[in-house]
C-alpha positions as CSV (number, residue, x, y, z in Angstrom):
1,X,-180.0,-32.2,64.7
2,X,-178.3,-32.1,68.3
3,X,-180.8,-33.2,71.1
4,X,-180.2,-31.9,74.7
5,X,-178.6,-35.4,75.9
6,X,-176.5,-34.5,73.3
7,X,-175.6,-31.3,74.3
8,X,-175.2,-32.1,78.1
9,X,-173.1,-35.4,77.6
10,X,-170.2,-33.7,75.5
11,X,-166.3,-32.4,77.8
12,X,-167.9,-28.9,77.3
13,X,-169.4,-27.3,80.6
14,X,-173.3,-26.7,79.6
15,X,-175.5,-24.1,81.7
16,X,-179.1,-24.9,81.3
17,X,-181.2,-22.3,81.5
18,X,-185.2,-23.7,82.2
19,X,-187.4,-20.4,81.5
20,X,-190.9,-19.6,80.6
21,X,-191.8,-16.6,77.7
22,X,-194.3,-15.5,80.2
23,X,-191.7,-15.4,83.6
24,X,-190.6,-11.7,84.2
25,X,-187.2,-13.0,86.3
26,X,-186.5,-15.4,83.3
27,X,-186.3,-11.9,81.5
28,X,-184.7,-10.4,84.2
29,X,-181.7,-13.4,83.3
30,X,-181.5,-13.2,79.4
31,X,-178.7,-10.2,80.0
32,X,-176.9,-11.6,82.7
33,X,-176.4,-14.9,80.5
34,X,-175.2,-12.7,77.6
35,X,-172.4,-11.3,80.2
36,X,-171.8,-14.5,81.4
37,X,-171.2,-16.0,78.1
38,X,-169.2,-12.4,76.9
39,X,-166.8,-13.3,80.0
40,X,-166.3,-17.4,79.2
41,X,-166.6,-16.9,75.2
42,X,-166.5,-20.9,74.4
43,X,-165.0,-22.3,78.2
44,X,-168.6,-22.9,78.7
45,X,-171.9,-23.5,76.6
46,X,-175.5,-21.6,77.3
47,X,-178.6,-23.4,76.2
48,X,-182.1,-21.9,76.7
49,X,-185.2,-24.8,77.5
50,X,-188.3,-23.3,77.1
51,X,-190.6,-25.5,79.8
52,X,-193.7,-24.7,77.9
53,X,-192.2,-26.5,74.6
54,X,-190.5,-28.9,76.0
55,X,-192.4,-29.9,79.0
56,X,-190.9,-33.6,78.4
57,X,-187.1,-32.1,79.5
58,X,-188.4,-30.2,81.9
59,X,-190.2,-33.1,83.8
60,X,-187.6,-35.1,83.7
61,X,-185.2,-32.5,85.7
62,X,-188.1,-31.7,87.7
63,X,-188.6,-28.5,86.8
64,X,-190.8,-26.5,89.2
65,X,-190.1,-23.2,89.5
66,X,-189.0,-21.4,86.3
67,X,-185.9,-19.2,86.1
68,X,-184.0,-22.7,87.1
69,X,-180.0,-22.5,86.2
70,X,-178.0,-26.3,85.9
71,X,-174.4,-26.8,85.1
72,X,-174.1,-30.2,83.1
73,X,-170.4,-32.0,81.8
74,X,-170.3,-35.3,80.7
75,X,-174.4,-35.8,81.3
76,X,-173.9,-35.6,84.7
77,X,-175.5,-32.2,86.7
78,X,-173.0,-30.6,88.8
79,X,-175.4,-27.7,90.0
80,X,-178.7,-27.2,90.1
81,X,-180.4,-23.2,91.3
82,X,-183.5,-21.5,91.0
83,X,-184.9,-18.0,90.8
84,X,-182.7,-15.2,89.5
85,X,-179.0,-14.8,90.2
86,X,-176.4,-11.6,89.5
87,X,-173.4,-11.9,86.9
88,X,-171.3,-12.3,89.8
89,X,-172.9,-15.3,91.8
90,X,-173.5,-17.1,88.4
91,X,-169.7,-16.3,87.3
92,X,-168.3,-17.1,91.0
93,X,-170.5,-20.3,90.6
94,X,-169.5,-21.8,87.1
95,X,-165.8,-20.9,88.2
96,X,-165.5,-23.6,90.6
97,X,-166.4,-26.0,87.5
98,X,-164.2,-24.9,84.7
99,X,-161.5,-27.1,84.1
């Protein structure tokens, strides 16, 4: 089974979205992520983190405030952002990383 050091360590641009079941922005995010990912198809990779399962992860990132968006390639984080973003500002964002 992949692990998320896994995941984040591979060529593949990762987005790593840190959300909570109970977060109404989180939910707000779920479609712009689909869009996102409709736009890049497999130039980038969406994983979801659920900080209440895996409080462990989210610790370690410092997670404090819960919609929280990072890029990842290579296991390094290029960009870190909180809160609720549009299509657009995440798309304009992740275009500056792909390769």
């Amino acid at each position: 089974m992949e692990t998320f050091n896994d995941v984040i360590s591979g060529d593949r641009l990762v987005l790593v979205d840190f959300f909570a079941t109970w977060c109404q922005p989180c939910k707000m995010m779920h479609p712009v992520l689909e869009q996102v990912k409709d736009v890049l198809g497999d130039r980038i990779r969406i994983i979801k983190v659920d900080v209440d399962k895996y409080g462990a992860t989210a610790g370690r990132y410092q997670i404090q405030s819960v919609p929280t968006l990072m890029l990842f390639r290579s296991g390094e984080m290029l960009w870190r952002g909180s809160g609720a973003v549009s299509k657009a500002d995440l798309l304009a964002t992740i275009d500056s990383f792909l390769k």
